[in-house]
C-alpha positions in Angstrom: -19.8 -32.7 15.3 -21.8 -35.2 17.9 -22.8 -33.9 20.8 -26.2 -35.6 21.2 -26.5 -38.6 18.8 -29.6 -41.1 18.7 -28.7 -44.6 17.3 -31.0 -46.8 16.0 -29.4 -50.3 16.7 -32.3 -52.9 16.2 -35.1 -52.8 13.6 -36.9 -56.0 15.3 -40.0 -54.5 17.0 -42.8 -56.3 18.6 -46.0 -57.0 16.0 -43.7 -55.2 12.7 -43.0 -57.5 9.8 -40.3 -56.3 7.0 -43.0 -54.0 5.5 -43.5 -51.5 8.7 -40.1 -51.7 9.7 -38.8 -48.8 8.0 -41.6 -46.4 9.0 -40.7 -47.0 12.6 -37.2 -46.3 11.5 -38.3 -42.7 9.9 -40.9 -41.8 13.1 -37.9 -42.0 15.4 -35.5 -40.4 13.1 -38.0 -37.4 12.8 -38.7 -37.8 17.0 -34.6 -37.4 17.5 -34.7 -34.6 14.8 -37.7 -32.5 16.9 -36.5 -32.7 20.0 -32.6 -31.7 20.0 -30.7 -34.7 19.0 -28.2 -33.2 16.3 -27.4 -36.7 14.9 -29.2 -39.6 14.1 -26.9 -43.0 13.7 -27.0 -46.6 12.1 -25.1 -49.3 12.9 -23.3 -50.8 10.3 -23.6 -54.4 10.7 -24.9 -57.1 8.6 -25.7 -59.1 11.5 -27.9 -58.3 14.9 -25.0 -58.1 17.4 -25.3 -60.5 20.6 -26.5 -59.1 23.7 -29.1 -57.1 21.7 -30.6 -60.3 19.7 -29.9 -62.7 17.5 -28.0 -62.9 14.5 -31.0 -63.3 12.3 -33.1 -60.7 13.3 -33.8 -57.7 11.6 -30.7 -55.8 10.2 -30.9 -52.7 7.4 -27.6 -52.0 5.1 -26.7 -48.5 6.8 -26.1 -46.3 4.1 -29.0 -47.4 2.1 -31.0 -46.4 5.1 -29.3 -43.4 6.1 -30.2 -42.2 2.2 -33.6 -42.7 2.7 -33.6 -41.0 6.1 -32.2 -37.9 4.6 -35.1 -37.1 2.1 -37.4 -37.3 5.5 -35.2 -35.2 8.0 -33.7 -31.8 7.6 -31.1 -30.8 10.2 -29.6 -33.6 11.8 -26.5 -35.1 10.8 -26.7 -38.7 9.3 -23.6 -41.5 10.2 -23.4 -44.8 10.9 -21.9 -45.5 14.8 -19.5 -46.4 13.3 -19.0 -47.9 9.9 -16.5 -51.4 9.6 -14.0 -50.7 7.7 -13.5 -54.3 6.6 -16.6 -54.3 5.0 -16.1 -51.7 2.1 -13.3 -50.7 -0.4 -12.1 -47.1 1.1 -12.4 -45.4 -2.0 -15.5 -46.9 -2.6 -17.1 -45.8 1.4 -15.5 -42.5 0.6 -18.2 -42.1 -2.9 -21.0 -43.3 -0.5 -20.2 -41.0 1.8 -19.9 -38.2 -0.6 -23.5 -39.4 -2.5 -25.0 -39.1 1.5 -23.6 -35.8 1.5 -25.1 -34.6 -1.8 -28.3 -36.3 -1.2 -28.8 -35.0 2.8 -27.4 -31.3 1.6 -24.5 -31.3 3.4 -25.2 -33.4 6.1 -23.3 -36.6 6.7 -20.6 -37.7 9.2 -18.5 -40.3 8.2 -18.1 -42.7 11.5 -15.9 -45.3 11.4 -13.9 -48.2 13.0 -11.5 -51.3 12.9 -14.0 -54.0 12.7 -14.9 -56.7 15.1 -17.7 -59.2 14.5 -16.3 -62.0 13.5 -19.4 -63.7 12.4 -20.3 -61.6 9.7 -16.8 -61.6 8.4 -17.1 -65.4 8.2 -21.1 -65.9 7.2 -20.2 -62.9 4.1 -16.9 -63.7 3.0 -15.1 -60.4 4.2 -11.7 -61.2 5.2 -11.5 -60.9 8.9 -7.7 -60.7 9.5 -6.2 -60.4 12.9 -6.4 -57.6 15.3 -3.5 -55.6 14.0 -4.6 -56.6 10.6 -8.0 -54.7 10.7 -6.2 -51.6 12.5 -3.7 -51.2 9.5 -6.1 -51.7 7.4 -8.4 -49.0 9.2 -4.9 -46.1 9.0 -4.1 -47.3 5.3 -8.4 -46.2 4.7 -8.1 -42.8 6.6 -5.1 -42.2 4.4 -7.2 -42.9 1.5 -10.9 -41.5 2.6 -9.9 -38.7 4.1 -8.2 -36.7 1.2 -10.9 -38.0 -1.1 -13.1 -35.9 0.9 -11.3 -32.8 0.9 -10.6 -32.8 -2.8 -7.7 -34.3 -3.1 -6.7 -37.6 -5.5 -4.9 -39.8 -3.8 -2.4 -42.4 -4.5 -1.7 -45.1 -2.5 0.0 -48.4 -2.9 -0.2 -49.6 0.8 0.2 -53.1 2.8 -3.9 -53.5 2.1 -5.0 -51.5 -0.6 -3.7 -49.5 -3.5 -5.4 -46.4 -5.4 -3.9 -44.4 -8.2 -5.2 -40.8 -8.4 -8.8 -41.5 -7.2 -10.8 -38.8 -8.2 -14.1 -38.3 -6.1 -16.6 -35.8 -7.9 -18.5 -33.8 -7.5 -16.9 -33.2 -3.7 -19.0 -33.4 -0.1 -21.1 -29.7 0.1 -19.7 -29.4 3.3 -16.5 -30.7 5.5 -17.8 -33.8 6.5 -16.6 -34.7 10.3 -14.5 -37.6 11.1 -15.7 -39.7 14.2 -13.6 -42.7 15.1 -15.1 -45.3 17.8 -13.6 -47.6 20.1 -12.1 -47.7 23.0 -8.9 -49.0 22.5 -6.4 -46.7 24.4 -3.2 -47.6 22.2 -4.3 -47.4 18.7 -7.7 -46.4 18.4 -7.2 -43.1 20.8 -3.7 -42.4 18.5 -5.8 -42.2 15.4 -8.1 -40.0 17.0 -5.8 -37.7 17.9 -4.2 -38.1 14.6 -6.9 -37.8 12.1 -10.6 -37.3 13.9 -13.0 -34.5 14.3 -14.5 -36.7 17.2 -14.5 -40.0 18.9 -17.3 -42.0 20.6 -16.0 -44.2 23.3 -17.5 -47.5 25.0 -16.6 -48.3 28.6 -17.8 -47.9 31.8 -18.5 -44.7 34.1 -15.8 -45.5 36.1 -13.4 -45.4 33.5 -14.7 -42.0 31.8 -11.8 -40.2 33.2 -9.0 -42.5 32.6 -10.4 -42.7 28.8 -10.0 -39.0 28.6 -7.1 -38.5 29.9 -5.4 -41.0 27.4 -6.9 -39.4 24.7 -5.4 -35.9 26.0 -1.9 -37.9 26.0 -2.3 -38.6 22.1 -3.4 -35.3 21.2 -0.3 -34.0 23.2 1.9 -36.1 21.3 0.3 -35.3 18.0 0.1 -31.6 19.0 -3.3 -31.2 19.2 -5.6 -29.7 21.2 -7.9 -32.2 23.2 -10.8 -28.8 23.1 -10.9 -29.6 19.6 -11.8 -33.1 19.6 -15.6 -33.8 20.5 -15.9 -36.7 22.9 -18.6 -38.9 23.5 -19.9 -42.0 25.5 -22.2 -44.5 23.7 -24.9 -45.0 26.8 -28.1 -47.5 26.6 -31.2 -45.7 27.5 -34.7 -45.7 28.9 -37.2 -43.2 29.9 -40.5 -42.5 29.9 -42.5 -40.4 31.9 -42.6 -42.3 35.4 -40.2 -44.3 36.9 -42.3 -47.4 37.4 -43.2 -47.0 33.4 -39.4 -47.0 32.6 -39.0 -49.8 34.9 -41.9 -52.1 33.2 -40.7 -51.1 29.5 -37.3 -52.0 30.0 -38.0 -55.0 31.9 -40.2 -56.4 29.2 -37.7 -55.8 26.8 -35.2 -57.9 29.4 -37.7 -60.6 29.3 -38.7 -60.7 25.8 -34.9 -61.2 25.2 -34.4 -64.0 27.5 -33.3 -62.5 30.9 -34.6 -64.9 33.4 -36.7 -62.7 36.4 -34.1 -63.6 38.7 -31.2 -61.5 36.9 -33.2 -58.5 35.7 -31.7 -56.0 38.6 -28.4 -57.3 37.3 -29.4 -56.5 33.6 -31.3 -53.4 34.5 -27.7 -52.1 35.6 -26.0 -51.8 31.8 -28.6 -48.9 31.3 -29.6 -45.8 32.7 -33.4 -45.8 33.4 -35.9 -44.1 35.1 -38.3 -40.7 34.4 -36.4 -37.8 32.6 -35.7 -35.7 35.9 -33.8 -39.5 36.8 -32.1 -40.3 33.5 -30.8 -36.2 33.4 -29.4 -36.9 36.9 -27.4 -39.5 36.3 -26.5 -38.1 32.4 -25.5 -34.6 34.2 -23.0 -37.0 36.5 -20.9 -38.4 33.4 -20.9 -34.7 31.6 -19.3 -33.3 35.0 -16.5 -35.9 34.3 -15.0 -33.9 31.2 -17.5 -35.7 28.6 -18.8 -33.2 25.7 -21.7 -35.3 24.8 -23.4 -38.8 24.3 -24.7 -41.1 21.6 -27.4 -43.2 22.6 -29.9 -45.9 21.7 -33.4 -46.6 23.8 -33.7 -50.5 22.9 -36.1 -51.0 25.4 -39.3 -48.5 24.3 -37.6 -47.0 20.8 -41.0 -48.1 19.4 -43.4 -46.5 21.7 -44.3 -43.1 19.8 -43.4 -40.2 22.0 -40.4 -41.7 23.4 -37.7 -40.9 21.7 -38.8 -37.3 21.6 -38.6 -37.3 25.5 -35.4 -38.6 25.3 -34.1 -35.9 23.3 -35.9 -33.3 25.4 -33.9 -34.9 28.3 -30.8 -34.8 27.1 -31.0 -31.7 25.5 -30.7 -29.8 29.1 -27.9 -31.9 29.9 -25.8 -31.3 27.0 -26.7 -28.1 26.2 -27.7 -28.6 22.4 
């Protein structure tokens, strides 16, 4: 399971047309791979999300990528953070899951969540539905994924979809771990306790603890134990090996996204930044709050080579990986 996951959320980087764009996708899975993360992570999105660009910048389909990736890497895991699950038919995600299995040698994770950008819903035709909507749909998909994984054949004839014996061969080489991401506390955190190996949550450091201690509550109530559930915090990331470097690499990234000068300390504050002895400082904080890990992306330098290996040396010492 994720205890140190690098996600690549952007494939827009400065003087890379279509043709480069999935080399720089392999040298930072390999970097992540070589330097202690255990996971490397795709978005699933159709669509560049906002605050990280705009819609019409560069966006790979996840699992066709994450295939790829897997004849290039050896020992990381391979998962999206976290797959929609409005986009795909369950039964369906649960084959292309498996086929990432077989292809990687028994290394895929299956992440995966409600759904939320609206956008790409609309612009692709994919029902969007309403809140509640997307999170049955999400239960009714566990109910059907899940056992497809572990050999069964399930039948379902549900609110949202409906499967008769579905027969998924030849079966994963391994267990594949369940993450679920979110952080709604009501619904997302019950299904966590009720049907994930792990969870990846999104919120602020002040609310680390409070997120934990909801999740314990579900696992309680489910009769689980919280030990067995690997958590982690999605975190946006910069270092490189000064501080003033950091600064000037994530500033330019700031810029080149439209952040006017004036508001860069403000924007500077929705990462964590700095040279590695910095960045493990302030990582080393959150872990001491009752966190078993992180998944992170490095938006701002992901392309300089070298980077994302000192990211993962970083981290590594923190975790423990």
């Amino acid at each position: 399971m994720t205890r140190l996951g690098y996600q690549i959320p952007s494939f827009s980087y400065p003087g890379v047309d279509q043709s480069g764009v999935f080399d720089q996708v392999i040298r930072q899975a390999v970097e992540a791979e070589n330097s202690g993360f255990d996971t490397v992570m795709l978005m699933d999105h159709f669509f560049q999300l906002p605050g990280l660009g705009q819609p019409d910048e560069y966006m790979l389909e996840c699992y066709t990528a994450l295939g790829a990736i897997a004849r290039e890497t050896s020992r990381v895991r391979l998962s999206s953070l976290v797959t929609g699950n409005t986009y795909r038919n369950p039964a369906v995600l649960a084959k292309i899951i498996t086929t990432l299995d077989i292809v990687s040698s028994g290394r895929a994770q299956l992440g995966i969540g409600a759904g939320w950008f609206q956008l790409e819903h609309d612009s692709f035709g994919i029902e969007f539905g309403t809140f509640t909507d997307r999170f049955e749909k999400l239960e009714e998909a566990l109910n059907i994924i899940l056992p497809m994984l572990r050999g069964e054949r399930p039948s379902l004839d549900g609110k949202w979809y409906t499967v008769n014996e579905a027969i998924n061969e030849p079966q994963p080489i391994r267990r594949v771990p369940v993450m679920i991401g979110g952080s709604g506390e009501r619904k997302t955190f019950r299904m966590v306790a009720q049907y994930a190996d792990s969870a990846n949550i999104i919120c602020p450091v002040d609310q680390i603890s409070h997120k934990l201690d909801v999740i314990a509550g579900h696992c309680e109530t489910q009769g689980r134990d919280r030990s067995d559930i690997v958590v982690s915090r999605l975190a946006y990331l910069c270092v490189a090996p000064t501080h003033d470097e950091a600064r000037a690499e994530l500033d330019s990234m700031l810029l080149g996204r439209g952040v006017p000068e004036s508001k860069l300390e403000g924007a500077r504050a929705n990462f964590h930044w700095g040279d590695p002895d910095e960045v493990a400082e302030e990582m080393a904080a959150q872990m001491e709050l009752g966190l078993d890990g992180f998944c992170v992306n490095s938006l701002a330098n992901c392309w300089i080579p070298g980077r994302i290996e000192l990211l993962g040396e970083t981290l590594s010492r923190v975790v423990g990986v």
